[in-house]
C-alpha positions in Angstrom: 0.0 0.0 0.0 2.7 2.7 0.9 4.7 1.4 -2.1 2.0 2.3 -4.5 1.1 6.0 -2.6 4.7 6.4 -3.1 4.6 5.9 -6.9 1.8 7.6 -7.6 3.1 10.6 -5.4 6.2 10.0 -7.1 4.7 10.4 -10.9 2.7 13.3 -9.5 5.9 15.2 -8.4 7.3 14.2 -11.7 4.3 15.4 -14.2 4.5 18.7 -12.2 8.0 19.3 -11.9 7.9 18.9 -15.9 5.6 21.3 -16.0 6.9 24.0 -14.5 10.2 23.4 -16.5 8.3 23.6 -19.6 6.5 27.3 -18.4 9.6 28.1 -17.6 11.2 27.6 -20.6 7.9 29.2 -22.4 8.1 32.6 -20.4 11.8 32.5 -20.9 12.5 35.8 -22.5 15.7 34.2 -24.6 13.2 31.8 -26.2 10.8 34.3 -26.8 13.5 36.5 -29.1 14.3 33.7 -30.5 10.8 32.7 -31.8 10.6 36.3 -33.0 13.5 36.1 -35.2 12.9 33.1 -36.4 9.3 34.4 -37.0 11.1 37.6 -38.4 12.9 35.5 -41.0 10.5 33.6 -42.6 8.5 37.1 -43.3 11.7 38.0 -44.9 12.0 35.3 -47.0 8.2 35.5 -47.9 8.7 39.1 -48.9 11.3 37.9 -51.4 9.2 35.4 -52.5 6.3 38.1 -53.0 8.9 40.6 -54.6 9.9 38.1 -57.4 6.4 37.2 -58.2 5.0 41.1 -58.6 8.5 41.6 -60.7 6.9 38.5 -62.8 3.7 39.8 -62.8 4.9 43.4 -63.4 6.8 42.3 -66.8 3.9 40.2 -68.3 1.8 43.4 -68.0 4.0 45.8 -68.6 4.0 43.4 -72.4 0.8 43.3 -73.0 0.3 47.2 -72.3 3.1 47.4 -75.4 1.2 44.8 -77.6 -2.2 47.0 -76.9 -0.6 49.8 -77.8 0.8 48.8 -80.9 -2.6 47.3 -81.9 -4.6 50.7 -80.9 -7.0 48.8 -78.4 -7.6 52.1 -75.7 -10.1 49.9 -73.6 -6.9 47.1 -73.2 -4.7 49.8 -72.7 -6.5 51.5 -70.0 -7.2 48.4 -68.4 -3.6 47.0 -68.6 -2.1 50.7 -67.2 -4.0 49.8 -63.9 -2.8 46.2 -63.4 1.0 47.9 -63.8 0.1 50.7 -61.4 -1.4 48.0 -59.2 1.7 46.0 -59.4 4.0 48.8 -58.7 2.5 49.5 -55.5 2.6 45.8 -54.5 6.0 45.9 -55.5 6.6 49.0 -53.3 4.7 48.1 -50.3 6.5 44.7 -50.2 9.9 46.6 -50.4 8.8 48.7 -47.4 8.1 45.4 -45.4 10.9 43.5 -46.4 13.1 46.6 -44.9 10.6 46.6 -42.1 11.6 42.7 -41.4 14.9 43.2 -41.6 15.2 46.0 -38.7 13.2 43.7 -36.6 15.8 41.0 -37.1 18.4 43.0 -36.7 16.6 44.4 -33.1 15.8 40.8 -32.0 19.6 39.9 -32.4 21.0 42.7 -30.4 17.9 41.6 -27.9 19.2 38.2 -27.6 22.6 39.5 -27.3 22.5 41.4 -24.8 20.1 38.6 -22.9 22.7 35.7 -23.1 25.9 38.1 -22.4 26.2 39.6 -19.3 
């Protein structure tokens, strides 16, 4: 009998010991820069990602604005100055955050820095 309330306190003790480790670890604010920057990175690399498509996207229009202008269609050419002006900004506002990223990577490095060295 005081062999089994001894395992069960034992495995008790154990689950909430584990526990605490893992909050701890959770609140830890070195882990928490770190999820940022990792976080920070993968924006980064989506922004790329997002860059080289509306540069894709931005020369496939920007050719069939100069085919509708050779061929005189005004409706097409109207149409295909918006979806270059469209592009541009995309291109423009995913510039901005790409720079925007990379400050926070560079902040969330000094952070961690200064964390771990004393």
């Amino acid at each position: 009998m005081r062999s089994v309330k001894a395992a069960v306190l034992g495995a008790v003790m154990a689950v909430s010991v584990g526990a605490g480790t893992a909050l701890a670890q959770n609140v830890s604010p070195v882990r928490q820069d770190v999820r940022d920057l990792h976080r920070d990175r993968r924006d980064v690399v989506r922004d790329k990602h997002e860059i080289r498509s509306d540069r894709r996207d931005l020369g496939a229009d920007r050719r069939d604005l100069r085919k509708d202008i050779k061929s005189g269609d005004s409706s097409e050419v109207r149409r295909d100055v918006r979806e270059v002006r469209h592009d541009r900004v995309d291109l423009r506002r995913d510039h901005r955050e790409i720079v925007a990223d990379k400050h926070d990577v560079r902040v969330d490095r000094r952070q961690i820095r200064r964390t771990v060295t004393p």
